[in-house]
C-alpha angles and dihedrals in degrees: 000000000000097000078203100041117141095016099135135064106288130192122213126255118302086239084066093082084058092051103044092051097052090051094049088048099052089036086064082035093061084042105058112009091113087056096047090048092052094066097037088057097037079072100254120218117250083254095054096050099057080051092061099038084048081051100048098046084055090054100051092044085056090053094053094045078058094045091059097040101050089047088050085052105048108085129161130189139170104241092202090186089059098028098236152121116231127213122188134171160138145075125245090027125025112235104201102197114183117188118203113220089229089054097060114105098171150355121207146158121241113182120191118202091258086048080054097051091036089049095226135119133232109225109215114194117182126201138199132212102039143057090274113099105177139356114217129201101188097192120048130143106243088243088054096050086049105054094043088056099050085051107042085048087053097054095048096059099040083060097046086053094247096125100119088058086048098041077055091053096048091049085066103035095096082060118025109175109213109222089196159347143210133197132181122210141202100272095054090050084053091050098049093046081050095047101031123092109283097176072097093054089050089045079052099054085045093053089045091053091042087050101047083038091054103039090048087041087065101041112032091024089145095046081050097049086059086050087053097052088041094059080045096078098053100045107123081056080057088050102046115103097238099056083046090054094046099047086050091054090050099040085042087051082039082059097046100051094050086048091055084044098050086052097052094042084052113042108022126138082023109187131173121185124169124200132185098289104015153031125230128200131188127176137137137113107201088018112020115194137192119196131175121229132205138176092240102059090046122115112167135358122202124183117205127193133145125205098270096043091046084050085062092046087247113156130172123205118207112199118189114208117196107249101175136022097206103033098034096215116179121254109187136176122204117208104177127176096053131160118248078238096039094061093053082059089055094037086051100046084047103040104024096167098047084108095056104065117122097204142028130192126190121213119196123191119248120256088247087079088040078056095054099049098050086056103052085050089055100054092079085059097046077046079056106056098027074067098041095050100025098047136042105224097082105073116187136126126254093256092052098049086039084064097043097051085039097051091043092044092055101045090041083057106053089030082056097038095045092052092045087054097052091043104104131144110212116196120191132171096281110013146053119219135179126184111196128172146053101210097011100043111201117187104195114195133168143157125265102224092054090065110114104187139350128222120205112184124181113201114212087239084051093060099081104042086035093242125157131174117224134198124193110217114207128151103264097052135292139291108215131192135182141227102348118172109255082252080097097064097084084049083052094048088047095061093043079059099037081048087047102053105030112102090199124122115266093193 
């Protein structure tokens, strides 16, 4: 490899132009459609509609003018004597971006439908200890976005004092041996959209009709007034129960079909390979992305199931990336529709001494926190019967609001005691984990080296009983836990040391 390539000032891909026009026009088209549709529906004269084809053309000639410009502007280049990759563009005012090599974090594809068809890559480059999160190049050849990966990696690990693990990768890179590969198929996309939370897909369907309300409010209120008066009529059909029954079924099936969607949209295509020394993902329908993993870079790892899907054998891994060294932002990357097996083979590429530890210990959280959260679940039911006994408008009998408190009481209760019950934070000689959750089960784990800080906080009502709550800071998020008995103090003490001493790479 060219130990200069890339030296000097290079342009995007032709195909750019084309990219960077489409996007201006549909982003006017998202702007001012409901504007557009407004006088193509008011019954425009002849006259006015050569006015708004003439409009339109100069607009999209505009757009174009931009388009070329703004390609002819956007130049890149690897500056070897400062270590750096430089960014500049704009138009009317120049943006100089520099990127340190010890500031990459990581380098990844992302590919939208248009990059497909246009046969080009968007680089991501993400950076770590300023405001900057990423730095992104639309419009590169795949050989190009090869090739600068391969260099600016490489760089990066050269600075950070990492070379000898790099000069072992590239030993192997004529022939990388895939250990293994994933791949998940239609059917397991169908069964996570199924199992997953769809109360999103129904807050979805409510933003869409507030949007469109909203946009043809403002432009055909008169036209909506005349609808208004016209549902009036028929009020007391709104207001049957069978009409109300019907319109949750379909609103609940509604739910359900945008969840599947989203998770096709999201996570098709989903691959996961893993090599000698990575992991790479790629997944993505409208934007399909490929990212590589590797064990240095990662912070925390949750694991997320619920009784159907673990019925189904459906598992989703959450990995947390570090993304900034001051401001510690989360970077996560969510893998769902995992084997139970397939998720050991994750957990052993990423965490390959979690076998090795010589001791484990097992923290639960005092009932006082059981206690308090009782309490806060049964406020809606003492809301219930203030109401009840205090108003008029909710009109039902003693019996009846007997049954209601009773049944939400009782299943309060056993939702509160089981997850109290599942809640436990295991320390062992090298890792951190924490299980949560009765429905939705979370297992937390970390490793202890990687913490960068530890918070132990003592509450006036946790004296007496010597209770603390402690939160793990890493760069990647926290890991929080309630109410422990002050036992846990000497294994704090234990990973400030195991983070203190260890001369391994955080990031």
């Amino acid at each position: 490899m060219n130990p200069e390539a890339y030296s000097n000032p290079q342009r995007q891909s032709i195909a750019g132009i084309l990219l960077i026009f489409i996007s201006s026009i549909y982003k006017l088209f998202r702007s001012f459609w409901a504007v557009v549709a407004y006088l193509l529906v008011s019954g425009p004269s002849r006259t006015t509609l050569i006015y708004i084809g003439l409009a339109l053309l100069f607009i999209g000639f505009l757009a174009l003018i931009y388009s070329y410009l703004y390609y002819r502007k956007f130049i890149f280049y690897i500056d070897y004597k400062r270590e750096e990759f430089v960014l500049e563009k704009g138009i009317f005012s120049t943006e100089n971006t520099a990127i340190p090599f010890d500031k990459i974090q990581q380098v990844y594809f992302k590919r939208s439908i248009l990059q497909r068809i246009i046969k080009v890559y968007s680089l991501v480059i993400e950076t770590a200890g300023s405001n900057l999160k990423e730095v992104e190049i639309k419009a590169v050849s795949e050989e190009d976005a090869n090739k600068l990966s391969k260099i600016l990696l490489k760089a990066k690990a050269e600075k950070t004092e990492e070379t000898s693990l790099e000069e072992e990768s590239e030993k192997t890179e004529e022939n990388k041996e895939v250990f293994w590969t994933h791949k998940v198929g239609f059917l397991t996309l169908l069964k996570i959209g199924i199992s997953t939370n769809y109360l999103r897909g129904l807050s979805l369907v409510f933003a869409f009709v507030m949007t469109i309300y909203n946009r043809v409010n403002t432009y055909f209120k008169d036209q909506v007034e005349d609808v208004e008066v016209y549902f009036d009529q028929f009020s007391g059909v709104l207001q049957s129960i069978g009409f109300l029954a019907i319109l949750f079924v379909l609103l609940l099936l509604l739910s359900i079909s945008i969840t599947i969607i989203e998770v096709f949209i999201k996570y098709y295509g989903l691959t996961i390979q893993q090599n000698r020394d990575k992991m790479e993902v790629e997944m993505g329908l409208k934007t399909n992305t490929k990212v590589s993993l590797q064990p240095r870079r990662l912070q925390l790892m949750r694991i997320k199931t619920n009784p159907v899907q673990e019925r189904l054998n459906l598992y989703e891994a959450q990995i947390s990336l570090s993304s900034s060294e001051n401001e510690l932002r989360k970077n996560k990357i969510k893998i769902p529709g995992l084997g139970k097996e397939i998720v050991e083979k994750i957990k052993y590429f990423l965490y390959p001494e979690s076998s090795k530890s010589s001791f484990s210990t097992t923290f639960r959280p005092d009932k006082l926190l059981l206690f308090r959260k009782i309490s806060l679940a049964m406020l809606p039911v003492v809301i219930f019967l203030a109401f009840w006994y205090f108003l008029d408008f909710i009109n039902l009998k003693l019996g009846a609001v007997l049954a209601i408190a009773g049944v939400y009481t009782i299943a309060a209760l056993t939702l509160q005691i089981l997850a109290f019950r599942a809640r436990k934070l295991i320390i062992t000689e090298e890792f951190l984990q924490k299980k949560t959750g009765f429905w939705n089960k979370t297992e937390e784990t970390l490793e202890l080296f990687k913490i960068q800080s530890i918070s132990v906080k003592q509450p006036i009502w946790y004296r007496r009983k010597n209770l603390v709550n402690v939160v793990f800071h890493t760069a990647g998020g926290d890991l929080k836990f309630y109410a422990v008995n002050t036992g846990i103090i000497q294994y704090v003490n234990y990973v400030l040391y195991k983070a203190e001493v260890s001369s391994k790479h955080w990031m």
